[in-house]
N, C-alpha and C positions, 0 to 999 in steps of 0.2 A: 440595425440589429445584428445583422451577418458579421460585420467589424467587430463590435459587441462578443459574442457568442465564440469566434475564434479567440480573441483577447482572453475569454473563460478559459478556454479548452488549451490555449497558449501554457497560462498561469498555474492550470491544475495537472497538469503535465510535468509543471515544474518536482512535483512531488514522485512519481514514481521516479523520474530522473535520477531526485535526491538520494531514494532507496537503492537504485544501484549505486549508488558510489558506497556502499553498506560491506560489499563486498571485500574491495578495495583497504578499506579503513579497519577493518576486523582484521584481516591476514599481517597488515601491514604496523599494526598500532596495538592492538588488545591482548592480552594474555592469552594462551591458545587454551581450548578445552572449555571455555567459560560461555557459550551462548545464552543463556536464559539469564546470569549476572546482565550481559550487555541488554535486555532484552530489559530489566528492571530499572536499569540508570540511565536505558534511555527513556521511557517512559515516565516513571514516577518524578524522578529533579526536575523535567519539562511542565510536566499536569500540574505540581504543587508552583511552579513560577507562574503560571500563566493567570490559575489561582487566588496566587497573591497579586499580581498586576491587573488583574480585572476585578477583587475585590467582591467577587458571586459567586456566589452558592447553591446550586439546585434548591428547586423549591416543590411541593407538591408531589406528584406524579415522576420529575425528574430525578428525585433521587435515583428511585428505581430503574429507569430507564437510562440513566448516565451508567448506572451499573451493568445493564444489558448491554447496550452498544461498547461499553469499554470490555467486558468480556467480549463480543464478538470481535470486532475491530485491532481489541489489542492484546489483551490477556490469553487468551484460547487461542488467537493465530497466530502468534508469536510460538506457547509452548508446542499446538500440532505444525508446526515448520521445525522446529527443533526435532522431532520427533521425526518426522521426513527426512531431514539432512543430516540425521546419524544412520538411518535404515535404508536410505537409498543412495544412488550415485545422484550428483544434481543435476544431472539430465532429467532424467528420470523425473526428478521433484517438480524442476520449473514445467519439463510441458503437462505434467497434470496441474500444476495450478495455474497452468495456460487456458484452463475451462472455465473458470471462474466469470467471464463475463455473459457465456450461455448461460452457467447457473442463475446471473443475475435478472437476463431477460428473462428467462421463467419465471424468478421471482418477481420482476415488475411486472410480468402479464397479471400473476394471481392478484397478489396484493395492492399495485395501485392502477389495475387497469389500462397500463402500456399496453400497444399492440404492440406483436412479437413478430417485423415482418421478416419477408424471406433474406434481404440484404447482410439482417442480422444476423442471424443462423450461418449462412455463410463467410461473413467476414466474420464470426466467432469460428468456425472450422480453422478456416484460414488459418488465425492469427494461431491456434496452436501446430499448426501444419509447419506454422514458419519457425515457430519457439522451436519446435524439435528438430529440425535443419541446425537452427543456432545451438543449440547446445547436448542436444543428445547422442550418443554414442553407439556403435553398434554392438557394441561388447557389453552394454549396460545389465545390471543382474536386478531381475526385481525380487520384492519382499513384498507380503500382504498385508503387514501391519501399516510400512512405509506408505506402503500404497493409499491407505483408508488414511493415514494421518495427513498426506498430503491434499488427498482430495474432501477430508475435513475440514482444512484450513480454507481451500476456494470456498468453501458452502458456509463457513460462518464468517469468514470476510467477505460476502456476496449480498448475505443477509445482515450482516451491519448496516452496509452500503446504504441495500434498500428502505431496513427501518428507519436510517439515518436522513433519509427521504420521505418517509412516511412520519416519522416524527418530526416535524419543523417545530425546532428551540427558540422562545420566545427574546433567549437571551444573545448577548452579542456573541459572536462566530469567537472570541479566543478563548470566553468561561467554559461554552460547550467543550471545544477543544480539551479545556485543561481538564473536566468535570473527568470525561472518558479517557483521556490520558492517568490521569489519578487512580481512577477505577482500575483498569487495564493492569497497572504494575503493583497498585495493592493486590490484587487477584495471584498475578505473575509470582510476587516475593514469596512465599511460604512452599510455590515450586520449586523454586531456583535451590530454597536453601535447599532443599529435601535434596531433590536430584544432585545438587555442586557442591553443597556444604556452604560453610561462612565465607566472604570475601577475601580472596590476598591478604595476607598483613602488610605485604611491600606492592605498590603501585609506581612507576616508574612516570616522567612526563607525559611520556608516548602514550602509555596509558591515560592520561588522565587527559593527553588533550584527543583522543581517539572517543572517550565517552563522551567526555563533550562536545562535539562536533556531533554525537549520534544525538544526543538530547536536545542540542539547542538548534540544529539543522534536522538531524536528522526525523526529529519528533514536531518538537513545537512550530517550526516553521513549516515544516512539512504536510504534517497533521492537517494545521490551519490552513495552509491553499488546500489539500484535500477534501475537509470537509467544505468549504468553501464552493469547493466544484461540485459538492454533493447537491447543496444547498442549489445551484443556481441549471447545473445541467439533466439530463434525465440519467439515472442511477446505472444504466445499460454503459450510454459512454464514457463514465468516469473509468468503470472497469475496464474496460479496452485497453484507455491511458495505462492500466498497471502491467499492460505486458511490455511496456518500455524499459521494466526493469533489469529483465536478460540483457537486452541489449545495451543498455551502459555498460551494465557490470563485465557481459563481455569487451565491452568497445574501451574499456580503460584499462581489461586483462592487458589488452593486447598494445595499448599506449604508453603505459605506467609500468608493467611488469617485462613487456616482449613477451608474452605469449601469443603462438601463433594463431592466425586466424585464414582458416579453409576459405575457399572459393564456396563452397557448399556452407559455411558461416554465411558467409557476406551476404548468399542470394535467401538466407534465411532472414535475416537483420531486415532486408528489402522487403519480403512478403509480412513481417509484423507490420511494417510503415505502412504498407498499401491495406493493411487489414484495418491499421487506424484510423485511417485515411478515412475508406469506404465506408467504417459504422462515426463517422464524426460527420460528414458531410452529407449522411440523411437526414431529409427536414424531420425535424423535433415533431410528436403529436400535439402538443401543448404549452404555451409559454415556460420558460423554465421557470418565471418566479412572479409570482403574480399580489398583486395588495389593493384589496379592496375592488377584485374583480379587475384590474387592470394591470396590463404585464408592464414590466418596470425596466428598465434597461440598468445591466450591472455596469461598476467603472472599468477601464478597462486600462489595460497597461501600466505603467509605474503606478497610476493612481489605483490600481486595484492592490497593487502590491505593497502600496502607504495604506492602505482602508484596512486590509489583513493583517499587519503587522502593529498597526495603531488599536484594534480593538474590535473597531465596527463589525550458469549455472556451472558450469563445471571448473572447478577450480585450477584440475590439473591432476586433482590427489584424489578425486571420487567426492569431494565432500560437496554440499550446495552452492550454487552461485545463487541462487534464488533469493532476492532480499527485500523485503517491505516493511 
C-alpha cells in the first residue's frame, strides 16, 4: 500500500509540475497581453475532447455540480489569478496562493471530517515560508484588490479540491474531467471577451503550438492526474503537491531562459520539498479509496498513467510566475 500511495502522490505531482512549465510556454510562445484567451483555449478544446472521447454526459445532480467545481477549479481561479498577476508583483501572488493547502485542511476538517493535525499546520507555514524565499522580493508593492483576488483564487481552488472529494463521480475519471473542464471555459469566455476583446485575427505556429500544449498537456492531461489524485489521496495533500508549481516555473526560468537564481532561491525551492515531504509522508486518517467498505489499492506507475489516459513567480518584469 506504501509503494501504492507514493506511485499516487508520484503521478499527481505530475500535474502541478505541468503548470509550471505554464510560465515558460506563455512568455515564450503566446501573444503577449492575452491571459484569460490562454485561460479559455486551454480549458474549453480540452473539456469538449475529453467529451467526445468518453462519449458522457452528466446526469442528474452532475450537471449542476460539474458546473460548481468547473467554476471553482477552473473558471473563477483562472479569472481571480488573472486579477492577481496584473495587481501584484508575482511574488507577492504566489506566496499568498502558497496558503491554499491550510485553507484546504480547514476545509477538510469542516466538511468531511479530516483531522487537522499539528504536522499540517506546520508544514502548510512552512511551505509558504519557502514559496517567499523562492520568489518574493523585497521591493515588492502591495495592492488590496490584488491581494483579496489572489487569496480568492486559494479559497476557491481549495474548495473545488475538497468538494471534488466530497462529491465522488460515479463516472470515469476523463468525463468528470472533461464535464469541469467544459464548465470552467464556458464560464471563462464571455470574461475574456469583455476584458480582451475578440481573438487575434493572425495566430502565428508559436502561437498555435503554445495553446496546444496548454490544452492538450496543460489541461487535459493534467487535469485528469489531478483529479485522479483528488479522487484517491486526502484532499489536504494534493494541495501541498500545487506548491511545486513556483519551483518549476522558477527552476526552468533559470534553465531555459538564464535567469538567475539566489542562494536564498535555492534554500527556498529546498524548504517547499521538505514542506511536501513532511505533509505526504503523514499516515492518512482513512483509506484513500474505499468500495463496498474495503480499501482498494490504485495502479500504480505507467499502468496508472495508461488507466488515466485510457478512460478509467517572478518573471523578471514584476508580472506572475504563479501558474495552474
Amino acid at each position: 500500500m506504501l509503494s501504492n500511495r507514493l506511485a499516487i502522490v508520484l503521478m499527481t505531482a505530475l500535474a502541478p509540475a505541468i503548470w509550471g512549465s505554464t510560465y515558460l510556454v506563455t512568455t515564450e510562445l503566446l501573444p503577449p497581453g492575452r491571459p484569460l484567451l490562454a485561460g479559455v483555449l486551454r480549458a474549453l478544446p480540452a473539456g469538449l475532447l475529453l467529451v467526445a472521447l468518453t462519449r458522457r454526459l452528466p446526469t442528474g445532480s452532475w450537471w449542476w455540480r460539474s458546473l460548481v467545481l468547473g467554476a471553482l477549479n477552473i473558471g473563477a481561479f483562472f479569472a481571480l489569478l488573472f486579477v492577481a498577476a496584473y495587481r501584484l508583483p508575482g511574488g507577492v501572488a504566489a506566496t499568498v496562493g502558497a496558503v491554499q493547502p491550510l485553507i484546504a485542511a480547514g476545509l477538510s476538517a469542516t466538511l468531511l471530517g479530516d483531522r487537522l493535525s499539528l504536522r499540517t499546520l506546520l508544514s502548510g507555514i512552512t511551505g509558504v515560508a519557502g514559496v517567499s524565499l523562492l520568489v518574493l522580493r523585497a521591493n515588492a508593492q502591495l495592492d488590496a484588490l490584488g491581494i483579496a483576488a489572489a487569496l480568492g483564487g486559494a479559497v476557491v481552488m481549495a474548495t473545488g479540491v475538497v468538494l471534488s472529494k466530497r462529491w465522488a463521480s460515479p463516472a470515469p475519471l476523463l468525463a468528470t474531467t472533461g464535464w469541469q473542464l467544459t464548465a470552467g471555459g464556458l464560464l471563462l469566455l464571455p470574461v475574456a471577451l469583455l476584458v480582451e476583446g475578440p481573438p487575434p485575427s493572425h495566430l502565428t505556429g508559436e502561437n498555435l503550438l503554445g495553446y496546444g500544449y496548454l490544452s492538450l498537456i496543460g489541461a487535459a492531461v493534467a487535469y485528469a492526474l489531478w483529479f485522479r489524485g483528488i479522487r484517491a489521496l486526502p484532499p489536504t495533500s494534493v494541495t501541498f503537491l500545487g506548491l511545486l508549481s513556483p519551483v518549476v516555473a522558477t527552476a526552468l526560468g533559470w534553465l531555459v531562459l538564464g535567469q538567475d537564481l539566489s542562494p536564498v532561491q535555492a534554500l527556498g525551492a529546498l524548504i517547499v520539498l521538505g514542506s511536501l515531504v513532511a505533509a505526504q509522508t503523514q499516515r492518512p486518517r482513512t483509506p484513500s479509496t474505499v468500495v463496498a467498505g474495503r480499501p482498494v489499492a490504485e495502479p500504480s506507475g505507467v499502468a496508472a498513467l495508461a488507466a488515466t489516459v485510457a478512460g478509467t513567480g517572478d518573471r523578471g518584469d514584476g508580472r506572475a510566475r504563479q501558474t495552474a
